[in-house]
C-alpha positions as CSV (number, residue, x, y, z in Angstrom):
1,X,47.1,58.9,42.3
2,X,48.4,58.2,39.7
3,X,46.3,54.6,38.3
4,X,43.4,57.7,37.7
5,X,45.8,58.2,34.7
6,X,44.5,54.8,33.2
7,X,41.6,54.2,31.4
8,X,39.3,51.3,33.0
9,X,40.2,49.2,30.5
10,X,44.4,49.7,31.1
11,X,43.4,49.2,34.6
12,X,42.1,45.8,34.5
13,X,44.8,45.0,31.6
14,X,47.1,45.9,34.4
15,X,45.4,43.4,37.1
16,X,45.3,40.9,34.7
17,X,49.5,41.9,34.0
18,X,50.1,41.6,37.4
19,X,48.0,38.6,38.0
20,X,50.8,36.5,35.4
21,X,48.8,36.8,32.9
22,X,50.3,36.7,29.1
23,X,49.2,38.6,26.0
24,X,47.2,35.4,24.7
25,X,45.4,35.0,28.2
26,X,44.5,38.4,28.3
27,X,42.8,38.9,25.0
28,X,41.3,35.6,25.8
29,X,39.6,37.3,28.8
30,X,39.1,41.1,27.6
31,X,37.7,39.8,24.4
32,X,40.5,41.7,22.4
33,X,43.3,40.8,19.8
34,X,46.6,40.5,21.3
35,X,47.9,43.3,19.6
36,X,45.1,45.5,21.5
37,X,46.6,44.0,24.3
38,X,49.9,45.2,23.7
39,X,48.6,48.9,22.9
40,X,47.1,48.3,25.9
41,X,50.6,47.6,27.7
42,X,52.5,50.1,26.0
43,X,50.2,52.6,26.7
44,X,50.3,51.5,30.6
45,X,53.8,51.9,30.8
46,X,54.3,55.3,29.0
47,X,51.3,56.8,31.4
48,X,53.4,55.8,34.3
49,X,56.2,56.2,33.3
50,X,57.5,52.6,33.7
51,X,60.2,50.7,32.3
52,X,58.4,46.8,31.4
53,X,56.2,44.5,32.8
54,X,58.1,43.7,36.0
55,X,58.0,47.3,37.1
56,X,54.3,47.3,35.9
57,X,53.3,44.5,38.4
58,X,55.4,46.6,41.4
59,X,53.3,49.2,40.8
60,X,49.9,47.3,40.7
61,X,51.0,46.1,44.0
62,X,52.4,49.1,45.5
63,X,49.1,51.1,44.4
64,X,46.8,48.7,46.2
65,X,45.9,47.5,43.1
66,X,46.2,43.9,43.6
67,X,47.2,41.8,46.7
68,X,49.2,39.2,47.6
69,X,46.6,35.9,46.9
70,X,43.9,37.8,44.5
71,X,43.1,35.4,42.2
C-alpha cells in the first residue's frame, strides 16, 4: 500500500489536507510552521507520485484514509 510510504507525520498532514484544512490550520494543529507544513505537502505528493492537493485528497479517500463525514 502505498500510504506505508508516508511517515506518521505526512499521514496525518494528509488527513488534515483532505479534511479542507489550509497551511495556517494545519501548523495551527501539528504545532509546526507553515513552511514545515508545505515540506510536509511536497513531500506527500512526490512519495505518491501525485500532481496537487486535489489529487492528494482522492487518494486519502480512495485509500480508506478518510471518509465521507470524518470530522
Amino acid at each position: 500500500m502505498r500510504l506505508r510510504e508516508l511517515t506518521s507525520r505526512e499521514t496525518e498532514t494528509l488527513r488534515l489536507v483532505a479534511g479542507g484544512l489550509s497551511n495556517a490550520e494545519i501548523a495551527a494543529e501539528l504545532v509546526v510552521s507553515e513552511h514545515t507544513v508545505k515540506t510536509h505537502v511536497s513531500r506527500i505528493l512526490n512519495k505518491l507520485d501525485l500532481r496537487d492537493r486535489v489529487q492528494a485528497v482522492v487518494f486519502a479517500y480512495e485509500s480508506g484514509l478518510v471518509a465521507a463525514g470524518d470530522a
